[in-house]
C-alpha angles and dihedrals in degrees: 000000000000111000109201113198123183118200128190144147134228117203123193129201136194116233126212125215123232121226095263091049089051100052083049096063100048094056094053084057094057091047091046086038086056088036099060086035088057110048085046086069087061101045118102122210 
C-alpha cells in the first residue's frame, strides 16, 4: 500500500494601492459609471 500526501500553503496578502493606482481606479469607475448611463438612455424596456 503506497500512500502519497501533498502539503502546501497559500498565503494571501493584502495589498495595498498607491495613490496613482488609486486615482486610476477611480477613473475607470466614472467612465464605467458614463458608459453604463449612458447605454440605459438607449434601452429600451
Amino acid at each position: 500500500m503506497t500512500l502519497n500526501m501533498l502539503f502546501f500553503t497559500i498565503t494571501i496578502k493584502k495589498r495595498t494601492m498607491t495613490a496613482e493606482e488609486y486615482l486610476h481606479q477611480e477613473k475607470i469607475q466614472k467612465l464605467r459609471d458614463e458608459y453604463i448611463d449612458k447605454s440605459m438612455k438607449y434601452r429600451y424596456f
